[in-house]
C-alpha positions as CSV (number, residue, x, y, z in Angstrom):
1,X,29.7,26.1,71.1
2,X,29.1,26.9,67.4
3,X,30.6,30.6,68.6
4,X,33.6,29.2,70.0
5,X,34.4,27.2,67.3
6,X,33.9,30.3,65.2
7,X,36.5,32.2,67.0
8,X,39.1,29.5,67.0
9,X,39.1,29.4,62.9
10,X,39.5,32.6,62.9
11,X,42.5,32.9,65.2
12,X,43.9,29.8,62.9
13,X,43.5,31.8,59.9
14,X,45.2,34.8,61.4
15,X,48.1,33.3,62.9
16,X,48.5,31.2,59.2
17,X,48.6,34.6,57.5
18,X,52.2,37.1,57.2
19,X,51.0,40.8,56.3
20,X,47.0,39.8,55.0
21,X,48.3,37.1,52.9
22,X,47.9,33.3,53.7
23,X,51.4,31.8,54.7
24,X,52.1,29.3,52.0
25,X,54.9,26.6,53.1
26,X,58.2,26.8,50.6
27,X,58.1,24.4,47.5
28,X,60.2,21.2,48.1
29,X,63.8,21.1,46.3
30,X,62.9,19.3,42.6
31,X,65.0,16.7,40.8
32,X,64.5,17.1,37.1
33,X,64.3,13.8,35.5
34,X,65.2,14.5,32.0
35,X,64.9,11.6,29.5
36,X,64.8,10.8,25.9
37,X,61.1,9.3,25.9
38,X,59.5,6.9,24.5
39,X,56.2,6.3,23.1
40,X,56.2,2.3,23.9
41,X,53.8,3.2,27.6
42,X,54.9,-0.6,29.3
43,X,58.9,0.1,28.4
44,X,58.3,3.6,30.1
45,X,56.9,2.6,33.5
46,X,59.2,-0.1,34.2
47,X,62.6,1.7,32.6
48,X,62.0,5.6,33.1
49,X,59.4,5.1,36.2
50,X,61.6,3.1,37.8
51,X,64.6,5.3,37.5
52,X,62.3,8.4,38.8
53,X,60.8,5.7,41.8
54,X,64.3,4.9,43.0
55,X,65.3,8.6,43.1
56,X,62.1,9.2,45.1
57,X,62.9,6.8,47.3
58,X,66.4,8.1,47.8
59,X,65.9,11.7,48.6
60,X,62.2,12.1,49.8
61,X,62.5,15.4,50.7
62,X,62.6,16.3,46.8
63,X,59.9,16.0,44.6
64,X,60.6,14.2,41.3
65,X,59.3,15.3,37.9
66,X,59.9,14.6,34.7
67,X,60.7,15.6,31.2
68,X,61.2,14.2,27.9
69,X,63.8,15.8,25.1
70,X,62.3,14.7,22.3
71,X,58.9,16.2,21.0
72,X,57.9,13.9,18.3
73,X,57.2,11.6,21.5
74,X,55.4,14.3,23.5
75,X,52.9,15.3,20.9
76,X,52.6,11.2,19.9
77,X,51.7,11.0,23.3
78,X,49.3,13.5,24.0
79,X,47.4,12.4,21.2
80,X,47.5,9.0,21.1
81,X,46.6,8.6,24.4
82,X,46.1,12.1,26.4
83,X,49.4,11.9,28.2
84,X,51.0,15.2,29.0
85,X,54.7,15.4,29.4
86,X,56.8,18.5,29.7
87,X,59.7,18.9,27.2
88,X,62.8,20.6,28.9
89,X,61.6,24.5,28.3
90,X,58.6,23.5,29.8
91,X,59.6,22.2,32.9
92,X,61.8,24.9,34.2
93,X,59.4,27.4,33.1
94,X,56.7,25.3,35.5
95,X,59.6,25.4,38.1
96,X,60.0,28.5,38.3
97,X,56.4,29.4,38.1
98,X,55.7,26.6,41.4
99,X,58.2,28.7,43.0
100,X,60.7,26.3,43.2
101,X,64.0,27.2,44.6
102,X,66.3,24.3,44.7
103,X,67.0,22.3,41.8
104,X,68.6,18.7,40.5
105,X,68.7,18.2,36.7
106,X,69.5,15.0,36.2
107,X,69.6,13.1,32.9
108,X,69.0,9.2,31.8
109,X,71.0,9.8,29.1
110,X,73.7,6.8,28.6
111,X,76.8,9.4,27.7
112,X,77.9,13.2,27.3
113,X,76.8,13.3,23.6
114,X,74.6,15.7,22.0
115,X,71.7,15.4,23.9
116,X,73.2,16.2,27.0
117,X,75.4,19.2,25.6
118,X,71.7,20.3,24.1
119,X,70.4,19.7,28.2
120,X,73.3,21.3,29.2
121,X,72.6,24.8,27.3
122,X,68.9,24.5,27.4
123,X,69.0,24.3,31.9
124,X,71.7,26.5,32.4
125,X,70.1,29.9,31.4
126,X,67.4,29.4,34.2
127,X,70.2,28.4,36.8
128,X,70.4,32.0,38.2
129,X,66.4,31.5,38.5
130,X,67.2,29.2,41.9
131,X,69.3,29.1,45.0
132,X,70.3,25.8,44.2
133,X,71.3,24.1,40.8
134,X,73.5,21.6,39.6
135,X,73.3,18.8,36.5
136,X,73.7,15.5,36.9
137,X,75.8,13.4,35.2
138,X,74.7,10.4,31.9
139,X,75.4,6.9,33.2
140,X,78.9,6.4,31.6
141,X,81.1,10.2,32.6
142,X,83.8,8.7,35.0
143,X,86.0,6.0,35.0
144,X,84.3,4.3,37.8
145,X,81.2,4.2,35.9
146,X,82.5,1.7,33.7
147,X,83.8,-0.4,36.0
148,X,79.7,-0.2,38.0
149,X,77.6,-0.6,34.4
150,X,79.9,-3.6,33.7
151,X,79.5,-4.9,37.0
152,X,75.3,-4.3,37.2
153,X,75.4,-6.2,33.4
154,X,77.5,-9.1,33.6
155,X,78.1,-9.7,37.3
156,X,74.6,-11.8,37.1
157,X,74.0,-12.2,33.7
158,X,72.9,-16.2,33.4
159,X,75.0,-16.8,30.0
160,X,78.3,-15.8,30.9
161,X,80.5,-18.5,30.9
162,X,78.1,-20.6,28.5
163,X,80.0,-22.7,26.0
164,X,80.4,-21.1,22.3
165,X,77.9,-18.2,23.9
166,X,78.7,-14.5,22.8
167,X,76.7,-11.3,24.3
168,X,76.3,-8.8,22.2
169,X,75.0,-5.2,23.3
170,X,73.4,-2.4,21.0
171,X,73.7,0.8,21.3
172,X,72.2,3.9,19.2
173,X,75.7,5.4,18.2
174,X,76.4,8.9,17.8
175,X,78.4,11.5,15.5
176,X,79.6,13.1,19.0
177,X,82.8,12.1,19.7
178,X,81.4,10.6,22.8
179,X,80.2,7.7,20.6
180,X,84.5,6.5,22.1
181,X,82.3,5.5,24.9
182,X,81.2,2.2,23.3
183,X,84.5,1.2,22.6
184,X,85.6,2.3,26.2
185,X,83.0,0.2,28.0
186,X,84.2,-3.0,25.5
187,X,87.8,-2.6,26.6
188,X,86.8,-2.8,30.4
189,X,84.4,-5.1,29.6
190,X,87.2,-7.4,28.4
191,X,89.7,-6.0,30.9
192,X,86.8,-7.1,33.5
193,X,87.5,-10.8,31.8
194,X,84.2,-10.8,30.0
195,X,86.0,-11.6,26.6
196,X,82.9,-13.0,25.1
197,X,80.7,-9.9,25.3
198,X,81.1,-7.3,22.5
199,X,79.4,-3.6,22.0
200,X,78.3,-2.6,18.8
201,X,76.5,0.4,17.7
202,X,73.0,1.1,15.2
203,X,74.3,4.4,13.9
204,X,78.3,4.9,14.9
205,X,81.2,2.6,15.6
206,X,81.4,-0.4,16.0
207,X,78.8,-1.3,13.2
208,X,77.0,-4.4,13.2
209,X,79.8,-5.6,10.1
210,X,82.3,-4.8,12.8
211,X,80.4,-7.0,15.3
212,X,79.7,-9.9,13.1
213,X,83.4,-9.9,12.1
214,X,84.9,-10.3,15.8
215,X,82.3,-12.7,16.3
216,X,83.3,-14.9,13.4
217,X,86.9,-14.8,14.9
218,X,85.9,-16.1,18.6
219,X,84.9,-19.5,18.6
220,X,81.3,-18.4,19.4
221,X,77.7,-20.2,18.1
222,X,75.7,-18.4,19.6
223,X,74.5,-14.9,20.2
224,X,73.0,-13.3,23.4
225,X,71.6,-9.9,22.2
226,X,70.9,-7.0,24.9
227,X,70.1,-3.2,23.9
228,X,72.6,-0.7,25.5
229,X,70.0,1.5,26.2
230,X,67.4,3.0,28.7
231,X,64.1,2.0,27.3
232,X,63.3,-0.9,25.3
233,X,61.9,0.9,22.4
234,X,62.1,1.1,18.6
235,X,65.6,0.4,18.4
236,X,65.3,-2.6,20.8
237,X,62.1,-4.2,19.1
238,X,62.9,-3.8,15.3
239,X,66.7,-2.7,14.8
240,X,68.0,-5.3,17.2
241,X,65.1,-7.9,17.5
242,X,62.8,-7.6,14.4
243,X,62.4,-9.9,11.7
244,X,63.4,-7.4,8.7
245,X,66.2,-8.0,6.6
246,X,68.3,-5.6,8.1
247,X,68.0,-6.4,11.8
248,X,70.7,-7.6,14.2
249,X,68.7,-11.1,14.4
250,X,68.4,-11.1,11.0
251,X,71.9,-10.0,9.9
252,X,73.0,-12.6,12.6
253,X,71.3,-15.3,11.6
254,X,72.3,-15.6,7.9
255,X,76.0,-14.7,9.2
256,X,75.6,-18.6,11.2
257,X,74.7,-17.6,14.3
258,X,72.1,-19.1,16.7
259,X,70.4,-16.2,17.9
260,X,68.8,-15.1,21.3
261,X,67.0,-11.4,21.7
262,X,66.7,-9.9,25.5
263,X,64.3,-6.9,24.9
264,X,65.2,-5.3,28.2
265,X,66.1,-1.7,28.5
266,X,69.2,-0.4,31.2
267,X,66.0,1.2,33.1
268,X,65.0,-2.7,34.2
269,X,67.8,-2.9,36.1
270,X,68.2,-1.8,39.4
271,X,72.0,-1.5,40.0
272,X,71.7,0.7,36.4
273,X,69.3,2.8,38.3
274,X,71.2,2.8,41.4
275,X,73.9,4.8,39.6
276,X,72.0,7.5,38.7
277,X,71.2,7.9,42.2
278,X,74.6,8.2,43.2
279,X,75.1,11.1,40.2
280,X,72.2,12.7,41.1
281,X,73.9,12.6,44.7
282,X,77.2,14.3,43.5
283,X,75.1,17.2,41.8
284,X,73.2,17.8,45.2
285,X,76.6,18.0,46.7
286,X,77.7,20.2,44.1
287,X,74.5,22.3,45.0
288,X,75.1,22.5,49.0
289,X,72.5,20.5,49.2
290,X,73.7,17.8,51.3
């Protein structure tokens, strides 16, 4: 018995192997998922994770990984607490090196700024490296996508329609001349007839001055404050919600305003993420990959 089952390994092992060398099955198509980062670990999960869950859950015949664009976060992380993440050199090198042939960047970025032009450059040398490869698009490229992130914000949202009641949403802001987005996702906001919700930006246009002064022309009391952006992070905590002087709480406060933070980043919210599937959909398309 021990003879026979002897022989039938062996016959296993030879039919598994192609010339003297063990037949290894093809590496599953990859989507990228290429994202700012962030060093707050809860935000992560449940903003980043869930955008990479809901991807896996779409297209399970791809495996999803993920990489992070900024490196200050990727060293604070691996020595603060022993995480490993790739940054975007990284990862397509470890691509390449797993022998993957088919791949999907796609970003979490919010618009085609300079992160994603840097993406953009950094991917595209390797793309002659696969048999498939496409880029995804940010979460506001296309006209429609205004019309969805308004939808998946305010369609919901439990204080529109409350009396005196203004949302206000932060974004980072940007030199690019993509910061227009802001300003483009206000319009249809108000087009939309949300005229009580306003977009406002840390570092571009509209400023917080901006904000405040719309604000003080509406006959609003209050002030529903929401980050425009992925994670909940640094911006979201101390920027928008922290006590320092300079603060959007703060500021808003001493302009009159009752004040209400939401520390939630775009990542929380499932119709946010659902987009992204759908871009990450066009690039396969764009690929031949479905």
């Amino acid at each position: 018995m021990k003879r026979l089952l002897t022989m039938v390994f062996a016959a296993a092992m030879m039919l598994s192997c192609v010339g003297g060398v063990m037949a290894e099955e093809p590496a599953k198509p990859v989507i990228l998922v290429v994202s700012f980062g962030t060093s707050y670990n809860d935000s992560r999960e449940i903003t980043i994770g869930a955008i990479e869950e809901q991807l896996a859950a779409a297209y399970p015949d791809f495996e999803v990984r993920r990489a992070f664009t900024a490196q200050t976060i990727i060293d604070k992380l691996k020595e603060r607490d022993g995480i490993e993440i790739d940054n975007v050199t990284a990862a397509m090198e470890r691509l390449i090196a797993d022998g993957v042939r088919q791949v999907i960047v796609q970003p979490t970025h919010i618009m085609n700024g300079f992160e994603y032009d840097d993406l953009v450059a950094e991917t595209s040398v390797y793309a002659d490296q696969f048999d498939a490869f496409a880029i995804g698009k940010p979460l506001l490229t296309e006209a429609e996508d205004y019309e969805a992130v308004t939808a998946a914000l305010l369609a919901d949202n439990e204080h529109i329609g409350e009396a005196d009641t203004a949302i206000v949403y932060m974004g980072h802001g940007t030199e690019h001349y993509a910061n227009a987005t802001y300003c483009q996702l206000e319009y249809v906001m108000h087009a939309e007839g949300y005229d009580s919700v306003f977009v406002g930006t840390v570092e571009g246009i509209p400023t917080v001055d901006q904000v405040i002064a719309q604000l003080s022309a509406s006959e609003a009391k209050k002030v529903v404050l929401y980050p425009l952006m992925i994670v909940a992070g640094d911006h979201a905590n101390n920027d928008m919600a922290g006590d320092e002087e300079d603060s959007w709480k703060t500021l808003l406060t001493q302009a009159g305003f009752e004040v209400e933070c939401q520390v939630h980043g775009l990542g929380e919210n499932e119709k946010i993420r659902g987009i992204y599937v759908e871009h990450a959909a066009a690039a396969m398309e764009a690929a031949g990959l479905k």
